[in-house]
C-alpha positions as semicolon CSV with decimal commas, in nm:
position;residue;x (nm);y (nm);z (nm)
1;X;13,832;10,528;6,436
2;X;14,051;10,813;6,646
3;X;13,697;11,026;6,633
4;X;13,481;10,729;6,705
5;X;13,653;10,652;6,994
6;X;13,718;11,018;7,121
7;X;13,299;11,064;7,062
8;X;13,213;10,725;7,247
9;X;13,443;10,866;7,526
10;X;13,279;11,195;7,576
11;X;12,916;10,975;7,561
12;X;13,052;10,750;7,846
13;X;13,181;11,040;8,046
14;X;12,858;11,239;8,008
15;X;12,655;10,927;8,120
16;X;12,842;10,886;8,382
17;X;12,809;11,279;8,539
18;X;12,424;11,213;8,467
19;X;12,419;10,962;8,708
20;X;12,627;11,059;8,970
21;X;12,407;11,387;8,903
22;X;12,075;11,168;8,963
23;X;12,064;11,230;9,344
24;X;11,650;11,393;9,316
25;X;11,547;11,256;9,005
26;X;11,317;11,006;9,152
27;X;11,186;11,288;9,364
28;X;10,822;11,454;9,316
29;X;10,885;11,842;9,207
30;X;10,604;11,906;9,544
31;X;10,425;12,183;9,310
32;X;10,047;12,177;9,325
33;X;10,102;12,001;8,983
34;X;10,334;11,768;9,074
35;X;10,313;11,675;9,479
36;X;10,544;11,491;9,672
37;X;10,345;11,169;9,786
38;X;10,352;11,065;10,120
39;X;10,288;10,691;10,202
40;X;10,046;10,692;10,535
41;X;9,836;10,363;10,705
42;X;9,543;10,397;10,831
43;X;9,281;10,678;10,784
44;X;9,287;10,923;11,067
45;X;9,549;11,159;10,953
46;X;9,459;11,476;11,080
47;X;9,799;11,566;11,191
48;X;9,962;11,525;10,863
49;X;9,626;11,723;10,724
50;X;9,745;12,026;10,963
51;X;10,102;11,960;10,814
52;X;10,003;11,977;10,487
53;X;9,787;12,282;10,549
54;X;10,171;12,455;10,670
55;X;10,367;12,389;10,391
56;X;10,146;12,528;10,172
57;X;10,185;12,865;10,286
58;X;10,574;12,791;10,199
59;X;10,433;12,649;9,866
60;X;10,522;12,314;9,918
61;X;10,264;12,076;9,836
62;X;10,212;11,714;10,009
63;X;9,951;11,463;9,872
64;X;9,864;11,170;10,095
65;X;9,858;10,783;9,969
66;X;9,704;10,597;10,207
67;X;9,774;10,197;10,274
68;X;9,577;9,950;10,499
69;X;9,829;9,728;10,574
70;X;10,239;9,702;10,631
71;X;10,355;9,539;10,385
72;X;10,316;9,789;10,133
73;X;10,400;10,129;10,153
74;X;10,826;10,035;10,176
75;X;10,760;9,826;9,812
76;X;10,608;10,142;9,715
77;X;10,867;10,380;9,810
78;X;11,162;10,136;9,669
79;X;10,951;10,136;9,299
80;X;10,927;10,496;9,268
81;X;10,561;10,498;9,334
82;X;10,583;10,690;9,617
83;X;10,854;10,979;9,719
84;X;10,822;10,955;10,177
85;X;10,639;10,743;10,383
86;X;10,518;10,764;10,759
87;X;10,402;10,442;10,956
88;X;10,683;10,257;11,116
89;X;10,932;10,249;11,341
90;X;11,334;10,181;11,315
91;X;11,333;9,893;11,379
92;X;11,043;9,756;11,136
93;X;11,249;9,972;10,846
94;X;11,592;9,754;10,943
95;X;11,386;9,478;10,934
96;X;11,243;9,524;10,578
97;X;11,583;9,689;10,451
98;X;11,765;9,315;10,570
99;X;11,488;9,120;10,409
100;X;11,473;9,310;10,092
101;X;11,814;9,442;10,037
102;X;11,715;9,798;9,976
103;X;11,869;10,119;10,112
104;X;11,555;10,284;10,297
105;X;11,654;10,530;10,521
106;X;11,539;10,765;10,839
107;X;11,509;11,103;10,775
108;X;11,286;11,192;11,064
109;X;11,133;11,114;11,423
110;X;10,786;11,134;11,440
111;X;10,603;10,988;11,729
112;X;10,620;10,678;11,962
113;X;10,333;10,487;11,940
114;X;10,281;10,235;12,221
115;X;10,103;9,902;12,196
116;X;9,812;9,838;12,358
117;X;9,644;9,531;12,501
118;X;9,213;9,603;12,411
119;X;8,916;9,338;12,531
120;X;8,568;9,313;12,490
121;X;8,577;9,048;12,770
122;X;8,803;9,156;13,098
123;X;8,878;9,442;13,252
124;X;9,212;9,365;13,357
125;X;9,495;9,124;13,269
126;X;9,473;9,016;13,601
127;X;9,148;8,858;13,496
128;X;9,298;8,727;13,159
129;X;9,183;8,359;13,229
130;X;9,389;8,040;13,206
131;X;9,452;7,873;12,843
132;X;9,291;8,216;12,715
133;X;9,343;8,335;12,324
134;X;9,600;8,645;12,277
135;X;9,563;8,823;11,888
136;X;9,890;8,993;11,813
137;X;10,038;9,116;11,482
138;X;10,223;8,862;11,287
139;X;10,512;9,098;11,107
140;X;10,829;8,988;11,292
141;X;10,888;9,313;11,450
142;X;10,578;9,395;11,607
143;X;10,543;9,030;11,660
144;X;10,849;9,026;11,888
145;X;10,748;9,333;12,049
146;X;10,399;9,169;12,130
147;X;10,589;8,894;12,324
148;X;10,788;9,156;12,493
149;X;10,504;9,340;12,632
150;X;10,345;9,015;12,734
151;X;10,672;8,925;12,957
152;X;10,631;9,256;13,108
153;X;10,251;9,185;13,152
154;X;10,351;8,828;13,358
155;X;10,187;8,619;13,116
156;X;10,471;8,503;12,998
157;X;10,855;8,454;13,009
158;X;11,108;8,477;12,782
159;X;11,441;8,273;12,755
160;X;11,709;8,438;12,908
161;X;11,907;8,483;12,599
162;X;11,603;8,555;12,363
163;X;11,700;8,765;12,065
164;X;11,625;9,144;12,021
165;X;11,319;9,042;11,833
166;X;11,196;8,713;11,957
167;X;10,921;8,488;11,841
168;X;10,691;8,189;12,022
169;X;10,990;7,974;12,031
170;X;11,209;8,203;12,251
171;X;10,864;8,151;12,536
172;X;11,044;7,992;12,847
173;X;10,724;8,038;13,036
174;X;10,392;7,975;12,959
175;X;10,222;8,100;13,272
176;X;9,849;8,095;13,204
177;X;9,888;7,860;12,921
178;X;9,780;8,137;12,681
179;X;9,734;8,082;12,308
180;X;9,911;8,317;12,099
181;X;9,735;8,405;11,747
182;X;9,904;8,572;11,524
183;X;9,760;8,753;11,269
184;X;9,739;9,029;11,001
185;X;9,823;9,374;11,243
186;X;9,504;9,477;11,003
187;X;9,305;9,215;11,163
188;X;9,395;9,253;11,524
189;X;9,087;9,483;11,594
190;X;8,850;9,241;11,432
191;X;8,947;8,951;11,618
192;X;8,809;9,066;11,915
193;X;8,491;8,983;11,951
194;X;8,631;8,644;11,913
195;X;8,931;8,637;12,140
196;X;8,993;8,717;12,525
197;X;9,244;9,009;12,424
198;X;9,378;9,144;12,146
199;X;9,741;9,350;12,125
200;X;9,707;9,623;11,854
201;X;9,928;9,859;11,691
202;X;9,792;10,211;11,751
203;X;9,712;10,325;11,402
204;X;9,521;10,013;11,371
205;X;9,373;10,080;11,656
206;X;9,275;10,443;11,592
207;X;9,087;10,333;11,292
208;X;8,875;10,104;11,482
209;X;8,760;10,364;11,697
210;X;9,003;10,329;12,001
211;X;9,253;10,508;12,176
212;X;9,521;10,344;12,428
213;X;9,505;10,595;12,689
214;X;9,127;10,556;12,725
215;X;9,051;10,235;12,592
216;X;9,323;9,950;12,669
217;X;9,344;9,770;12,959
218;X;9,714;9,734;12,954
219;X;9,962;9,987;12,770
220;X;10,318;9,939;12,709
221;X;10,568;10,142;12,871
222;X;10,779;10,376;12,690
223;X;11,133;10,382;12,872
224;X;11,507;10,478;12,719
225;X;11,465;10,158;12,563
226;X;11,171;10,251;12,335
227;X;11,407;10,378;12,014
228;X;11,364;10,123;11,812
229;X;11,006;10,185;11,830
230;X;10,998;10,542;11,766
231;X;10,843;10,555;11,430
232;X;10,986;10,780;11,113
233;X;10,964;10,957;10,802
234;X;11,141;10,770;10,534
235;X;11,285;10,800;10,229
236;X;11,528;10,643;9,980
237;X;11,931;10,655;10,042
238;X;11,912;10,904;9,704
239;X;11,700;11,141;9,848
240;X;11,818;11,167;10,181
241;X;11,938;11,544;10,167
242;X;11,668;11,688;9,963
243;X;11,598;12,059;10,120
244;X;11,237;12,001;10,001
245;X;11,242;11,638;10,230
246;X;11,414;11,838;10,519
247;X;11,149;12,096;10,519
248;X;10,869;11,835;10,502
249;X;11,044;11,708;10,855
250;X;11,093;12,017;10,971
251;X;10,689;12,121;10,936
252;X;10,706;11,783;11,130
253;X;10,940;11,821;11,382
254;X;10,833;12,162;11,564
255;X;10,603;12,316;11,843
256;X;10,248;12,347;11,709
257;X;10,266;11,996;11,505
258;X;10,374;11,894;11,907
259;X;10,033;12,087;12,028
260;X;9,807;11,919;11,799
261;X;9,952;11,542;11,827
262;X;9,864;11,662;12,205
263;X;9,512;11,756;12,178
264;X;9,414;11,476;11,924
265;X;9,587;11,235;12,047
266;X;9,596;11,268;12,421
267;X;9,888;11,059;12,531
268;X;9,833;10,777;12,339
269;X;10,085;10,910;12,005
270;X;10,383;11,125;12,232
271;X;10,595;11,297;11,997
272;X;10,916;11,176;11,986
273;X;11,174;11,379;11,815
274;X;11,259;11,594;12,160
């Protein structure tokens, strides 16, 4: 009984080192064999393409999984299924880590992305016309940063002490008598041949053919206020401090990856780790 307990002991202890030990295990080798996924929305990725194309020459390898909606790619990361993933900002991540009780984390700035107000019908807000139809995304986040922008806009105001992210019922002011639709962020380019304007993320927007800078008639403003909108590379609490993660960011996070956000981009994706 002695040696059956002494054995079960050294079992125990040797479980236990193996998973205080498990910090990478969950963690793509990033071998051409065995690449680290990266979650991505939306299909115009040619900056991660050029990214890719990088750490390849330091024999890393990066394979792209790409979503068409929000709601996925964080149940994806917590399961295992994939290792990083690159569409949202901080404070959609907080958002999904409170809802969800998972430990998704920030390890990297990537760009800030602003919102933009697109119509097939006016020219101007200013010509937005009274008891009009608004799309805007319906996830909470870039819900409440939809009403935001509209407050800034004047077409509407928000209670004084309206929360950080508000919704419809935090509207003190309706001031053109606007309808509000909320819908699928997916669905916000879609809507408009059927709606006066339509507020769409720009990823969203990108894939339906349209940039900010040339195509919306109202862009939100990116001021000191804008970090919980700068979007990020994330990955789970475990992986964190993976050198093969921190190079990933780092291929990210320099000069020429800066250049060509630039030139494909122009203006309407501003990187946003400087």
């Amino acid at each position: 009984m002695k040696k059956l307990s002494i054995l079960l002991a050294v079992i125990l202890l040797a479980l236990s080192f193996t998973a205080c030990g498990k910090t990478e295990s969950t963690l793509r080798a990033g071998t051409a064999e065995d690449p680290i996924l990266c979650g991505v929305v939306g299909s115009q990725n040619e900056v991660w393409d050029f990214i890719i194309e990088k750490l390849k020459k330091e024999d890393i390898h990066v394979k792209l999984v790409v979503f068409t909606d929000y709601n996925t790619p964080n149940d994806a990361l917590q399961n295992g299924d994939i290792d990083i993933n690159a569409f949202q900002h901080k404070i959609f991540l907080k958002g999904y880590n409170d809802a969800n009780n998972t430990d998704i984390v920030s390890i990297g700035d990537t760009i800030v992305a602003p919102l933009g107000v697109y119509s097939k019908k006016i020219k101007s807000l200013d010509e937005f016309p009274e008891g009009g139809t608004i799309a805007i995304p319906n996830d909470p986040t870039n819900n409440g940063r939809s009403l935001i922008l509209l407050e800034t806009a004047g077409l509407i105001k928000l209670k004084e002490d309206a929360p950080e992210i508000p919704t419809q019922a935090d509207i003190a002011e309706n001031i053109k008598n606007i309808v509000i639709e909320e819908l699928d962020a997916s669905q916000t380019p879609r809507a408009l041949d059927d709606v006066d304007a339509a507020i769409i993320n720009d990823d969203m927007a990108i894939d339906a053919g349209l940039l900010s800078t040339r195509d919306a008639i109202y862009i939100e403003e990116i001021t000191d206020k804008s970090g919980p909108y700068l979007n990020i590379i994330a990955a789970k609490e475990e992986n964190k401090d993976s050198e093969i993660l921190k190079k990933i960011v780092a291929a990210y996070q320099s000069d020429d990856t800066e250049a060509k956000i630039n030139e494909i981009y122009k203006g309407s994706r501003v990187p946003a780790w400087k």
